[in-house]
SETI-630463 format. One record per residue: x, y, z of N, C-alpha, C in turn; residue in three letters. Coordinates in steps of 0.1 Angstrom, whole numbers, padded with zeros to 4 digits, always signed. Example, Ala and Ser with C-alpha at 12.3 -4.5 7.8 and 13.67 -1.06 7.14 Angstrom:
+0132-0057+0078+0123-0045+0078+0132-0033+0078ALA+0128-0022+0071+0137-0011+0071+0129+0000+0079SER
//
This chain:
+1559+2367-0401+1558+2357-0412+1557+2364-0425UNK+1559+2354-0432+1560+2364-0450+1539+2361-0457UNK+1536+2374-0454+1522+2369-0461+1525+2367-0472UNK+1514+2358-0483+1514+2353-0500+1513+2370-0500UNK+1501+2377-0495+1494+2386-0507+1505+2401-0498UNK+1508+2404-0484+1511+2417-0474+1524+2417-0475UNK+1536+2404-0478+1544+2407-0476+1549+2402-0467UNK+1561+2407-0458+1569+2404-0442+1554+2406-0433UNK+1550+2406-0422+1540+2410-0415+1544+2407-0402UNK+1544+2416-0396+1551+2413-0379+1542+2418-0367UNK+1540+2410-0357+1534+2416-0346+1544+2416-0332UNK+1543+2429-0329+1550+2429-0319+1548+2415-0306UNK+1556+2411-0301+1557+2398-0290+1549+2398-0281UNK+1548+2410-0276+1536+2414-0264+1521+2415-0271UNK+1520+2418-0284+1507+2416-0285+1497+2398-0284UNK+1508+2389-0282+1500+2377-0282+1497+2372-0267UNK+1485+2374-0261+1489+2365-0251+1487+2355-0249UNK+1484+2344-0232+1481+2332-0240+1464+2329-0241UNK+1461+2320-0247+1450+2316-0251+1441+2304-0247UNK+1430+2305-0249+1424+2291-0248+1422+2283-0263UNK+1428+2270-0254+1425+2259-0268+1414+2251-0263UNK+1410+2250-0249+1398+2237-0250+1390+2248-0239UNK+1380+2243-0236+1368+2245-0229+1369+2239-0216UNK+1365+2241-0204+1362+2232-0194+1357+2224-0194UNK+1347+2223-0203+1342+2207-0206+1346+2198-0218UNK+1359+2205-0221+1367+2194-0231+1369+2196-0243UNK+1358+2204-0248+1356+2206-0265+1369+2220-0271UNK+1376+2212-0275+1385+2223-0279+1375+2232-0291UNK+1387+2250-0290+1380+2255-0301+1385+2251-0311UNK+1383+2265-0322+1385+2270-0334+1399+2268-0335UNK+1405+2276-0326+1420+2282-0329+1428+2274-0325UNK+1424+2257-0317+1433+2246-0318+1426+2237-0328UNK+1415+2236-0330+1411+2227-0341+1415+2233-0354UNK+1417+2243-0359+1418+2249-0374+1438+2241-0378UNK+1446+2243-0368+1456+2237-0370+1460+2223-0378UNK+1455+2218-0360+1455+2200-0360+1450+2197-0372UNK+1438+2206-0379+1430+2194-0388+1435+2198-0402UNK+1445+2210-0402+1452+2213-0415+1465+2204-0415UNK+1473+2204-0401+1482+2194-0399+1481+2178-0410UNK+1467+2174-0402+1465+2162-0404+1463+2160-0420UNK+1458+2171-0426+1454+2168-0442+1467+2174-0449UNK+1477+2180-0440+1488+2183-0449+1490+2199-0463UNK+1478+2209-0453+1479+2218-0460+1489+2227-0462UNK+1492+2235-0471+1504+2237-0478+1500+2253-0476UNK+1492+2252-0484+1489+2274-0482+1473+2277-0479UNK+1475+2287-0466+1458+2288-0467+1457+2303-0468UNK+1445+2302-0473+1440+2316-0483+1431+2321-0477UNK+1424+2331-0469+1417+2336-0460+1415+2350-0460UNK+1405+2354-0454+1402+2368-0451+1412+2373-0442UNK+1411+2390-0446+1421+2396-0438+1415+2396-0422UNK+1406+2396-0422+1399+2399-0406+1406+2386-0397UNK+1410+2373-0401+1418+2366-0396+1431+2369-0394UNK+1440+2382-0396+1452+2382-0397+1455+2383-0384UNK+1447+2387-0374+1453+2389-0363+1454+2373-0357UNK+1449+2365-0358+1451+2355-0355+1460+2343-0357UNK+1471+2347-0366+1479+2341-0373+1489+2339-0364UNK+1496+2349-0354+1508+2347-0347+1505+2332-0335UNK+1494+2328-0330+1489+2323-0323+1491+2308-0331UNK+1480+2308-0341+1485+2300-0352+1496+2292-0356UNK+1505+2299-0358+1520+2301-0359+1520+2290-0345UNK+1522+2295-0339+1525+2291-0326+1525+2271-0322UNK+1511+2271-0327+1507+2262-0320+1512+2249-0335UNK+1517+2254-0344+1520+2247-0362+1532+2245-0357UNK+1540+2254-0348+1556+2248-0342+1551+2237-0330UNK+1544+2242-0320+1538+2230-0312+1540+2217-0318UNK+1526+2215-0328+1527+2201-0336+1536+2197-0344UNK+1550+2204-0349+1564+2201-0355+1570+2196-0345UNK+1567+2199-0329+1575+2197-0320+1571+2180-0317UNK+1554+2179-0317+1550+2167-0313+1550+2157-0323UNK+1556+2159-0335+1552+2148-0348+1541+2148-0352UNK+1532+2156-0353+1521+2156-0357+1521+2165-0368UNK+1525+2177-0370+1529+2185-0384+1545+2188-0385UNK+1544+2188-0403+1558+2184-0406+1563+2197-0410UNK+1554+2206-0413+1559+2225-0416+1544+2233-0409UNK+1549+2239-0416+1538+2258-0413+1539+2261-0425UNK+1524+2259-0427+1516+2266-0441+1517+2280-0442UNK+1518+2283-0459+1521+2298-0462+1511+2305-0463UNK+1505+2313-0454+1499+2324-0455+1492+2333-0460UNK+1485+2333-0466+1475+2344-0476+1470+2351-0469UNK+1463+2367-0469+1452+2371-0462+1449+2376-0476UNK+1436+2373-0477+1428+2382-0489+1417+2393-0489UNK+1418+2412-0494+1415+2418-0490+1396+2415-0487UNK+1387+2425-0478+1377+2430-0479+1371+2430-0489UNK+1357+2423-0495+1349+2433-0502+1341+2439-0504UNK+1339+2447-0507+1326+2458-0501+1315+2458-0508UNK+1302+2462-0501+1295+2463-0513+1289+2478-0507UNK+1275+2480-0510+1271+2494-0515+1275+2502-0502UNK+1274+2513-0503+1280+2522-0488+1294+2524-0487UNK+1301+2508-0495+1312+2507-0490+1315+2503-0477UNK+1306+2496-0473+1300+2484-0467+1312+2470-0465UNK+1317+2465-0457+1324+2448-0456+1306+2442-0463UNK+1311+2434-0474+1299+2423-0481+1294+2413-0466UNK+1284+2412-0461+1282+2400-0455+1272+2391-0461UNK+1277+2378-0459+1270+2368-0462+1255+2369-0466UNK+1248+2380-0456+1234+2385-0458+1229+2392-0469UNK+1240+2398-0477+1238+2407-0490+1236+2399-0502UNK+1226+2404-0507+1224+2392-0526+1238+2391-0529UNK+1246+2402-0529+1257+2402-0539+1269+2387-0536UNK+1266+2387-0521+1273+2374-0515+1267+2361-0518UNK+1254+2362-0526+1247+2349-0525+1251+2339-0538UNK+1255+2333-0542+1259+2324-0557+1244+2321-0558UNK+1236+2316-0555+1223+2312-0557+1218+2326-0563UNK+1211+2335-0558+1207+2350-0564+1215+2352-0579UNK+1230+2353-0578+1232+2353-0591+1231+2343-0602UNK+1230+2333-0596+1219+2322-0604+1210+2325-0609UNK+1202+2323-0602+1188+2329-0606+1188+2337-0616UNK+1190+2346-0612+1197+2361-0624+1200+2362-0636UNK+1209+2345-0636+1210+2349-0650+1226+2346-0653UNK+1238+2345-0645+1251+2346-0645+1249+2335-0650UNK+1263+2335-0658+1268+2322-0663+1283+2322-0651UNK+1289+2307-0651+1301+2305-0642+1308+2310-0651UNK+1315+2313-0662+1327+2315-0664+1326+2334-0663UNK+1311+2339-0662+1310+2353-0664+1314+2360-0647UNK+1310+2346-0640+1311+2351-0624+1322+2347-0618UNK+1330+2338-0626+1344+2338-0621+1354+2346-0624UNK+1346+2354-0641+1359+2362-0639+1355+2374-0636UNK+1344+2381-0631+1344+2389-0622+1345+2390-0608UNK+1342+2379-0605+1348+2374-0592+1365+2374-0589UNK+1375+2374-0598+1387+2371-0600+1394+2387-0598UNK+1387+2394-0605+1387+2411-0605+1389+2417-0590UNK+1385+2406-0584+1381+2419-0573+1395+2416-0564UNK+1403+2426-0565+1418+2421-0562+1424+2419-0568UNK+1426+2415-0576+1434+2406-0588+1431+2414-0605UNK+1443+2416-0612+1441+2416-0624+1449+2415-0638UNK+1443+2403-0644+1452+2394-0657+1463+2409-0666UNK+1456+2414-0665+1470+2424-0674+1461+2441-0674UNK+1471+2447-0676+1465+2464-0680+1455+2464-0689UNK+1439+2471-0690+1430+2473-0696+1427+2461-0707UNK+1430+2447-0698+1416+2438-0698+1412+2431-0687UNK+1395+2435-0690+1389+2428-0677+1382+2413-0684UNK+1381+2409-0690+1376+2398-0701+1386+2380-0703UNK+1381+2377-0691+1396+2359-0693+1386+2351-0693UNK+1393+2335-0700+1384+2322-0699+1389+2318-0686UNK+1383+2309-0679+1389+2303-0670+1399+2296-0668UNK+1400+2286-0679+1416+2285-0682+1429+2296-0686UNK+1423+2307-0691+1434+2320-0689+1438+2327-0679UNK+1425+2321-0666+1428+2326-0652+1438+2320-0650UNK+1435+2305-0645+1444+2298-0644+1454+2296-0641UNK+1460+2299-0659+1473+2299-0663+1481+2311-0658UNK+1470+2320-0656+1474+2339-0651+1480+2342-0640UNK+1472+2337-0628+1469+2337-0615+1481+2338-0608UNK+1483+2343-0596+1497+2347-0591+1493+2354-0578UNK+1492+2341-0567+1486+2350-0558+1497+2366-0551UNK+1508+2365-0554+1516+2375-0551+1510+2391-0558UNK+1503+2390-0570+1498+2398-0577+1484+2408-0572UNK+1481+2402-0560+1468+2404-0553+1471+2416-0545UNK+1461+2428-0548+1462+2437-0542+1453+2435-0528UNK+1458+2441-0517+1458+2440-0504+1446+2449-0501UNK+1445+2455-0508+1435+2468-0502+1419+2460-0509UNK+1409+2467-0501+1392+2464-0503+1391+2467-0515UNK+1381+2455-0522+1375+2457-0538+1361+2461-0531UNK+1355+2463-0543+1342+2469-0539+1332+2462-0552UNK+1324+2457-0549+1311+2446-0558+1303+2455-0565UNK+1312+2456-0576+1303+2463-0586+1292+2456-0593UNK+1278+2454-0589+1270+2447-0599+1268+2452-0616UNK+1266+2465-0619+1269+2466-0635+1281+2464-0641UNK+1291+2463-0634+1303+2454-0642+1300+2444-0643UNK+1297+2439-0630+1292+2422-0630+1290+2418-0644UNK+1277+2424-0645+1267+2418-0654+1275+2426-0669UNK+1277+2433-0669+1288+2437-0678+1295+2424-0686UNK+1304+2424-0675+1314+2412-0681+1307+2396-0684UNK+1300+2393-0674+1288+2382-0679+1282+2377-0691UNK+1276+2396-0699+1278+2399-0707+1282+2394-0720UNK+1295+2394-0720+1308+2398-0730+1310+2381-0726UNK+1308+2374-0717+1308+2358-0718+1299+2353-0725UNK+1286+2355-0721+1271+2352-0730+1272+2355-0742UNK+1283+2368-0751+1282+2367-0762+1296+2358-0765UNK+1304+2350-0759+1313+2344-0765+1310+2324-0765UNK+1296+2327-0760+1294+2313-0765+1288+2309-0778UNK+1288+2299-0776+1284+2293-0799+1264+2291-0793UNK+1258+2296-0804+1244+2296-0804+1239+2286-0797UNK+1243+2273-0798+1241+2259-0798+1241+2257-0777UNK+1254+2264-0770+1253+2263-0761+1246+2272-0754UNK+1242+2289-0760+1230+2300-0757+1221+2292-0751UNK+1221+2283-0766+1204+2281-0764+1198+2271-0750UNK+1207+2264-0749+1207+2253-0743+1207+2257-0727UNK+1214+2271-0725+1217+2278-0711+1203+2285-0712UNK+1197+2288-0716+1187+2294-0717+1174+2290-0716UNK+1172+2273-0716+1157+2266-0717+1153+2270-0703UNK+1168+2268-0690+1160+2264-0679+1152+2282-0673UNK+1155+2290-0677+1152+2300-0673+1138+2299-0685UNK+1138+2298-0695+1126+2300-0705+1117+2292-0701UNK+1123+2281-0697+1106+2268-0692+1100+2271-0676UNK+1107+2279-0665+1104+2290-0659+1100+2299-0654UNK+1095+2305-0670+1087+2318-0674+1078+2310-0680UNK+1076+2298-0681+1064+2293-0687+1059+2291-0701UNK+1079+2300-0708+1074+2297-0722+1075+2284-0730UNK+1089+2274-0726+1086+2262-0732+1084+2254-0724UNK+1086+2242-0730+1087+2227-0724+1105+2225-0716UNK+1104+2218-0711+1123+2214-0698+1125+2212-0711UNK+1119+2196-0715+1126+2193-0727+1119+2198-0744UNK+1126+2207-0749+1117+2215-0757+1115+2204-0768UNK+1104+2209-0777+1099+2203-0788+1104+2206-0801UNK+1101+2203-0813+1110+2201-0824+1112+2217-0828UNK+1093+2223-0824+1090+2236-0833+1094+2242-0825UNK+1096+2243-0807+1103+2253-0798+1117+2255-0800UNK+1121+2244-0804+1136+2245-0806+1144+2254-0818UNK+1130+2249-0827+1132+2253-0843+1132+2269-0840UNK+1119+2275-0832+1117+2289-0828+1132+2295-0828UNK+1130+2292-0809+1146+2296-0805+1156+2295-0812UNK+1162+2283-0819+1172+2289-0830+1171+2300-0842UNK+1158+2303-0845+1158+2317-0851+1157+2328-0845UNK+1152+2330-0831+1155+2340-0824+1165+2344-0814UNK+1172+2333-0810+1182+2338-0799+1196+2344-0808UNK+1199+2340-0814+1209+2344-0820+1208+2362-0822UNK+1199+2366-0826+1197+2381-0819+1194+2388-0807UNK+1193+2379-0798+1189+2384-0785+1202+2383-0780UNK+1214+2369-0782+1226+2369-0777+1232+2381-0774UNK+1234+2390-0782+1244+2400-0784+1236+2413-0772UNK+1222+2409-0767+1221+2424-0765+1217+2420-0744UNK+1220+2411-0744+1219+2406-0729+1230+2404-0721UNK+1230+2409-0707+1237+2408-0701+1239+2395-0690UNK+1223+2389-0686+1222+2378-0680+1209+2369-0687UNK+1210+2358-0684+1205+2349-0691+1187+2350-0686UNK+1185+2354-0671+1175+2358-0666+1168+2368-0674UNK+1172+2377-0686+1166+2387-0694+1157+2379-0707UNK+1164+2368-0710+1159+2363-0723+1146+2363-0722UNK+1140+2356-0710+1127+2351-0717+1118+2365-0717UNK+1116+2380-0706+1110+2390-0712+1113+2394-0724UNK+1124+2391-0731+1128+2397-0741+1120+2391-0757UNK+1119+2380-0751+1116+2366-0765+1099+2356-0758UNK+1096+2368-0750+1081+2362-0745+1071+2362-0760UNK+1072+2377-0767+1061+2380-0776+1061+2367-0787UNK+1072+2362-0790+1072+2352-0796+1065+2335-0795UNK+1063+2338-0780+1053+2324-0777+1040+2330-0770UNK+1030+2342-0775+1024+2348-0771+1016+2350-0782UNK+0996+2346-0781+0993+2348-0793+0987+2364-0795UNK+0984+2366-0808+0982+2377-0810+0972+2385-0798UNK+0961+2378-0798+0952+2384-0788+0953+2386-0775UNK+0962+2380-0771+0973+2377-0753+0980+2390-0753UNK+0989+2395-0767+0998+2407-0762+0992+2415-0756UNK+1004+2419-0748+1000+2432-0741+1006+2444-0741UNK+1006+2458-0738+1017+2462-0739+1022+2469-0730UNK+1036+2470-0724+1036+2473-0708+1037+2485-0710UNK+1040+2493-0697+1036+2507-0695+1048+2515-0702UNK+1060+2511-0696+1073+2517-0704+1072+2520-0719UNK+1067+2512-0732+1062+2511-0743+1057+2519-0747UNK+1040+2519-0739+1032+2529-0742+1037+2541-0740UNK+1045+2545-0729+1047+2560-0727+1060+2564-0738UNK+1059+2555-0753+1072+2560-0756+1063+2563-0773UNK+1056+2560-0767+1042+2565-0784+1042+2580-0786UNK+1045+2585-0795+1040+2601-0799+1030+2603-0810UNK+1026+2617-0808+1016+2617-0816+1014+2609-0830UNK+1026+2609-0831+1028+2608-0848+1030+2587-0848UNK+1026+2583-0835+1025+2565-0832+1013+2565-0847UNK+0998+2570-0846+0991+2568-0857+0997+2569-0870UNK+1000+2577-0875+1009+2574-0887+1013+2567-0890UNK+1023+2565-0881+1029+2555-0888+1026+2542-0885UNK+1018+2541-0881+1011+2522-0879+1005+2525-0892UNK+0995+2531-0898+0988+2534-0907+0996+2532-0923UNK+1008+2541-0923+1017+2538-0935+1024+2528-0930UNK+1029+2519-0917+1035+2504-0918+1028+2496-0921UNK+1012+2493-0918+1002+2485-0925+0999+2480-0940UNK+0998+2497-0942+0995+2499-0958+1009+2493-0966UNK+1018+2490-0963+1033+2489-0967+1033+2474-0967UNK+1031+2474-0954+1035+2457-0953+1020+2451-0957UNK+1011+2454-0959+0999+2443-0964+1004+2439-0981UNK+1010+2450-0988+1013+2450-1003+1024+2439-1002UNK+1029+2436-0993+1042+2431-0996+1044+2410-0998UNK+1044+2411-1007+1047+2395-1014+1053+2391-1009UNK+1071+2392-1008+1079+2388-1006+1085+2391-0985UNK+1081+2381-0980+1080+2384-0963+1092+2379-0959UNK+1105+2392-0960+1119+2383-0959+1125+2394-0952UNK+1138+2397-0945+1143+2406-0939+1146+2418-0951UNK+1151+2420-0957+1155+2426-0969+1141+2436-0973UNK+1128+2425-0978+1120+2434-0983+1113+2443-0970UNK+1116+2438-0960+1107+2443-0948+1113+2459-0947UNK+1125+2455-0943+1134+2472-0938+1132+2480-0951UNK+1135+2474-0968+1136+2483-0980+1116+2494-0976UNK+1108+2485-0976+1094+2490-0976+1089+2500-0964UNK+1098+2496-0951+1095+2499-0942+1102+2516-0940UNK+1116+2514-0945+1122+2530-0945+1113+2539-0961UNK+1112+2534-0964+1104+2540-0976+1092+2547-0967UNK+1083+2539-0966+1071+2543-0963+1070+2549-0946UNK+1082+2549-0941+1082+2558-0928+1091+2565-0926UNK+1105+2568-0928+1111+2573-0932+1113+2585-0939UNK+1109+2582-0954+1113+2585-0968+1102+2594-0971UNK+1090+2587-0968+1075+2591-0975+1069+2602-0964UNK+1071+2594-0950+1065+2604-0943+1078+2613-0931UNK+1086+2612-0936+1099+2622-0931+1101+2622-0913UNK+1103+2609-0911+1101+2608-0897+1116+2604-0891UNK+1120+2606-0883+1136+2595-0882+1134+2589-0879UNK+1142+2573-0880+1144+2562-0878+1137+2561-0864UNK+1145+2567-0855+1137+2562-0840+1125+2563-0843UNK+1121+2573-0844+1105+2578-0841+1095+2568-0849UNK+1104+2567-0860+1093+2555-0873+1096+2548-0871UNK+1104+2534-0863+1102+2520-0859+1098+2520-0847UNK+1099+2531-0836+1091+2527-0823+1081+2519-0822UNK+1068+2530-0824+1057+2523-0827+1057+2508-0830UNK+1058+2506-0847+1061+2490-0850+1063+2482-0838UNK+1078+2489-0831+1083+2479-0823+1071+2472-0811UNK+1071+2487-0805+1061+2481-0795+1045+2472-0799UNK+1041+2478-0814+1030+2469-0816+1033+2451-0816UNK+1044+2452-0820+1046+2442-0824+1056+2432-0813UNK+1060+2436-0803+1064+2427-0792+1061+2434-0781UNK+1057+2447-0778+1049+2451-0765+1057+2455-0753UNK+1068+2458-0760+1082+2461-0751+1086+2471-0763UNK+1093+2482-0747+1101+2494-0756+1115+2486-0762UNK+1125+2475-0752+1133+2470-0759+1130+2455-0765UNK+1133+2453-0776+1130+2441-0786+1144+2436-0789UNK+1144+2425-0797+1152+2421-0805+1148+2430-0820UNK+1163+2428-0827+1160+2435-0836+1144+2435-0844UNK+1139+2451-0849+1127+2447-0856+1125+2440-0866UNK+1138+2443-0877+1131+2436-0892+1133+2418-0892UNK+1141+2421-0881+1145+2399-0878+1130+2397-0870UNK+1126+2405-0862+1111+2401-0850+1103+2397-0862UNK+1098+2410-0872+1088+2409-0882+1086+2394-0886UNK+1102+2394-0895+1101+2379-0902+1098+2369-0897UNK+1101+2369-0884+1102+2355-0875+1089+2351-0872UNK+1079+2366-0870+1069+2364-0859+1055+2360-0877UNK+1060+2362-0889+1052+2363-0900+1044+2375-0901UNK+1038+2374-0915+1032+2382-0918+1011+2386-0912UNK+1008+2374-0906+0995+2373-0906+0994+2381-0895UNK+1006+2374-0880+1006+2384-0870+1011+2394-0866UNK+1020+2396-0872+1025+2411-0873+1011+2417-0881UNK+1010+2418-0890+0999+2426-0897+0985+2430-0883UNK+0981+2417-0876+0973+2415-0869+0978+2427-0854UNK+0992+2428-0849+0993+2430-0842+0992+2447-0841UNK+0995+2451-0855+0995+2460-0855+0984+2474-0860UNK+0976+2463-0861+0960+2470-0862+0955+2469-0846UNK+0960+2460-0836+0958+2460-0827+0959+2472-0820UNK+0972+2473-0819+0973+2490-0813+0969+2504-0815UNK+0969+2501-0835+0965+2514-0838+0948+2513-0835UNK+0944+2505-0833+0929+2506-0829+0926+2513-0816UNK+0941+2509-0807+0938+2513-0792+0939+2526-0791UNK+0947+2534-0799+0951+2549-0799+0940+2558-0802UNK
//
């Protein structure tokens, strides 16, 4: 028979022999029921794993049977679709997260991020892009195009390309993907309130760009619904303090208590001045600190957007916090 994805596919004559279709007590199997009941719905092409291929000639067989009895009017075309593996290089079984849609739920996937990584594995829209809408699938798709050989479940592409979806949506639908995981974590309300809402639209719009699943947001955008005296700071953080963490809390304090104007612009101009400039530190080393005082994680959303967002009373506050702890 001509497979969609192998081609001609031939089994020698002698390897079929015959078979059972019912049971002694009447209950037909699999390999007579899978026919009859595609017969009866009039399926056209079936798409299946390769581990089924041996079973196709039998198949075959019994799809001429029911053309013979009036019961099917053709024989469906054929697909077998490769293996795919996961770690080890491993056949994926049902038992593996990576096979579960639920787990990548949880997680954080959006559908159009897991369809078109899902679409990948075998299949691909054109030379050096991996990035389609689902209507580009769509229109793309060709099951003749399908390579035959085992894909293998890469989870950091996964989440990669997920990614590169999460940033192709408009703020409005971010936000909205993002409560049921935020209310969750305990930070808002299912149905958020005027000032939660008001929040998250000043902060997600920076967090967008730097996530790969939606399950990340709320550690990322916790410090923001966390009052001064609650933060904490996790261990990763702290281990990224150097000597030189006192300093520069000390000249970011002194910097930012002077400062009138509490706006993105004046924050960064005062802030590279007086850590940077004044006390000759590089950039890493002189916003670390800040960072972690001020959202208690080594990774943040941007700082001088956190600053503005989170104001001046608690930032100021948060950051005496720390340097007190040192």
């Amino acid at each position: 028979f001509d497979d969609l994805v192998r081609g001609d596919v031939v089994f020698p004559a002698t390897s079929t022999t015959d078979f059972v279709l019912v049971r002694a007590g009447g209950k037909p199997l699999y390999t007579f029921v899978n026919p009859v009941d595609d017969a009866l719905m009039g399926i056209t092409h079936v798409l299946r794993g390769e581990d089924l291929l041996s079973s196709t000639p039998r198949q075959i067989a019994l799809y001429t049977a029911l053309i013979d009895i009036g019961v099917a009017t053709h024989i469906p075309r054929f697909g077998h679709l490769p293996f795919v593996m996961g770690e080890g290089n491993k056949k994926l079984s049902k038992r593996d997260p990576e096979a579960n849609l639920f787990v990548h739920r949880e997680r954080g996937f959006i559908k159009e991020g897991l369809l078109n990584y899902l679409a990948l594995l075998g299949w691909s829209i054109g030379p050096d892009r991996d990035v389609f809408t689902p209507d580009e699938l769509v229109a793309a798709f060709d099951i003749s195009t399908v390579n035959p050989n085992p894909a293998r479940f890469d989870q950091k592409k996964a989440e990669a390309i997920n990614g590169d979806h999460i940033r192709l949506l408009s703020p409005g639908d971010f936000l909205d993907r993002c409560v049921p995981y935020l209310h969750e974590a305990g930070l808002t309300s299912a149905e958020l309130t005027a000032s939660e809402r008001s929040l998250l639209g000043a902060v997600l719009p920076h967090v967008q760009p730097r996530v790969g699943l939606l399950g990340e947001v709320p550690g990322m955008i916790a410090f923001f619904f966390t009052s001064d005296d609650d933060l904490t700071i996790s261990e990763d953080a702290a281990a990224t303090l150097k000597e030189s963490a006192a300093a520069v809390l000390d000249s970011a304090m002194s910097a930012l208590t002077k400062l009138d104007a509490w706006n993105l612009e004046s924050l960064e101009k005062v802030l590279r001045e007086a850590l940077v400039d004044d006390l000759g530190i590089s950039p890493r080393l002189a916003f670390g600190p800040v960072r972690v005082a001020i959202s208690g994680r080594r990774v943040s959303p941007p700082l001088f957007e956190s600053l503005e967002i989170l104001g001046k009373a608690s930032s100021l506050v948060r950051l005496e916090k720390l340097r007190a702890s040192l």
